[in-house]
C-alpha positions in Angstrom: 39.6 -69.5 -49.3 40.9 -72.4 -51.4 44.7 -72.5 -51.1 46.9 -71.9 -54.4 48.5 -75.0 -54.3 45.5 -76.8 -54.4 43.9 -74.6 -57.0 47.2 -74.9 -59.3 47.0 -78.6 -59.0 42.9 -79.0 -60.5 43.9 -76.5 -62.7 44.3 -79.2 -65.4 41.3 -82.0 -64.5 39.1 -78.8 -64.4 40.5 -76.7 -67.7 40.1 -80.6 -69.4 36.4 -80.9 -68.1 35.3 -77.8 -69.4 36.7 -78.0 -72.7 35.5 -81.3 -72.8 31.7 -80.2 -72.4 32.3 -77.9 -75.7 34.7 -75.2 -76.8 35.6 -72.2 -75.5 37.5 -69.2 -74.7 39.4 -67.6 -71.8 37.4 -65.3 -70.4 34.3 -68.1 -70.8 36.1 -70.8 -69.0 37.0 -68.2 -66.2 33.3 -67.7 -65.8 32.5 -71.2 -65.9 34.6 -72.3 -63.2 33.5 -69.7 -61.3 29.8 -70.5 -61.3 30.7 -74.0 -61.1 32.3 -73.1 -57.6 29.9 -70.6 -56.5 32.5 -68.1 -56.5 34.8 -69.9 -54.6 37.1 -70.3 -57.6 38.4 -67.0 -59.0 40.5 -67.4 -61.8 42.5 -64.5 -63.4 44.0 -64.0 -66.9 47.3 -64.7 -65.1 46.4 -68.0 -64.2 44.3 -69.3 -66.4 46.2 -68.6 -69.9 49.6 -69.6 -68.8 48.3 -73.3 -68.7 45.7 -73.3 -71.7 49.4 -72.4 -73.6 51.5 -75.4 -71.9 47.9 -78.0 -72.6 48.3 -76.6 -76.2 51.7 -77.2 -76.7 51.2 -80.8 -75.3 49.3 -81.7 -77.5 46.0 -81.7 -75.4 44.1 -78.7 -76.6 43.6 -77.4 -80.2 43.0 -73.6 -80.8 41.3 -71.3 -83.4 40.6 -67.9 -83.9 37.3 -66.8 -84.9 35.2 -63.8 -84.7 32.0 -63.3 -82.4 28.7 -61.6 -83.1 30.4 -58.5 -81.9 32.8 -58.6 -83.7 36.1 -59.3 -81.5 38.1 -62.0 -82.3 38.7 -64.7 -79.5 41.0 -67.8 -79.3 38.7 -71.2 -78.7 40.4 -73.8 -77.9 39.1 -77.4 -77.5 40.2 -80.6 -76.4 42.4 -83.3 -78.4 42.3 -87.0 -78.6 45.1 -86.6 -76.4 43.7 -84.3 -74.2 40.3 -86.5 -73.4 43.2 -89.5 -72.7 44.9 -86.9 -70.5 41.5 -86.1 -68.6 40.4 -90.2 -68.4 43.8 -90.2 -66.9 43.4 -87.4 -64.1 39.6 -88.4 -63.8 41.2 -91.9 -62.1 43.6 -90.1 -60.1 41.1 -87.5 -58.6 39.0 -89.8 -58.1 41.5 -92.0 -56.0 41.8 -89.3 -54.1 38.5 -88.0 -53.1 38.3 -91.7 -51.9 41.3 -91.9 -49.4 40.3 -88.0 -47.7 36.7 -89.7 -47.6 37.6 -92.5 -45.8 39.8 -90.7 -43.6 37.7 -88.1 -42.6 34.9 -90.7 -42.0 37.3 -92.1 -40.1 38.0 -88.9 -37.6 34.6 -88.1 -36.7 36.3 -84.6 -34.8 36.7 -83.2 -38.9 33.4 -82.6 -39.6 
């Protein structure tokens, strides 16, 4: 299992990227991540909405209202100017990242 800390800090990079693809509402990006993590990630309403509202008030996501086929109104929200900076931003940092474990654990044979 995928520790909360670590969850709580892609929260962001990975709320970003998704918007980023198109818009979307809660329960979809829930769903998205997922099957993007083939289960592994299992995002609740507690979780997920909590930062959608602090991106939003940031500045980094815009939301509407609308009405589906079925007639239930949902909240889209998609990302800013300022959000697709934000995510440029995090995309360098994860990406420095991923490349200091990598070299590490290529480095320590007795990890993998």
């Amino acid at each position: 299992m995928i520790s909360k800390e670590l969850v709580g800090a892609s929260s962001i990079p990975i709320i970003l990227s998704i918007l980023a693809e198109k818009e979307s509402y809660g329960y979809e990006i829930i769903q998205r991540v997922k099957e993007l993590s083939n289960g592994k990630i299992e995002w609740g309403d507690g979780t997920l909405y909590p930062v959608l509202h602090k991106l939003e008030k940031k500045g980094l996501l815009r939301s509407d209202w609308k009405t589906a086929e079925s007639g239930r109104r949902r909240k889209y929200y998609r990302i800013s100017n300022d959000g697709k900076r934000e995510l440029a931003t995090e995309h360098e940092n994860w990406t420095i990242i991923n490349e200091v474990i990598q070299k590490l654990w290529k480095a320590n044979p007795s990890l993998a």
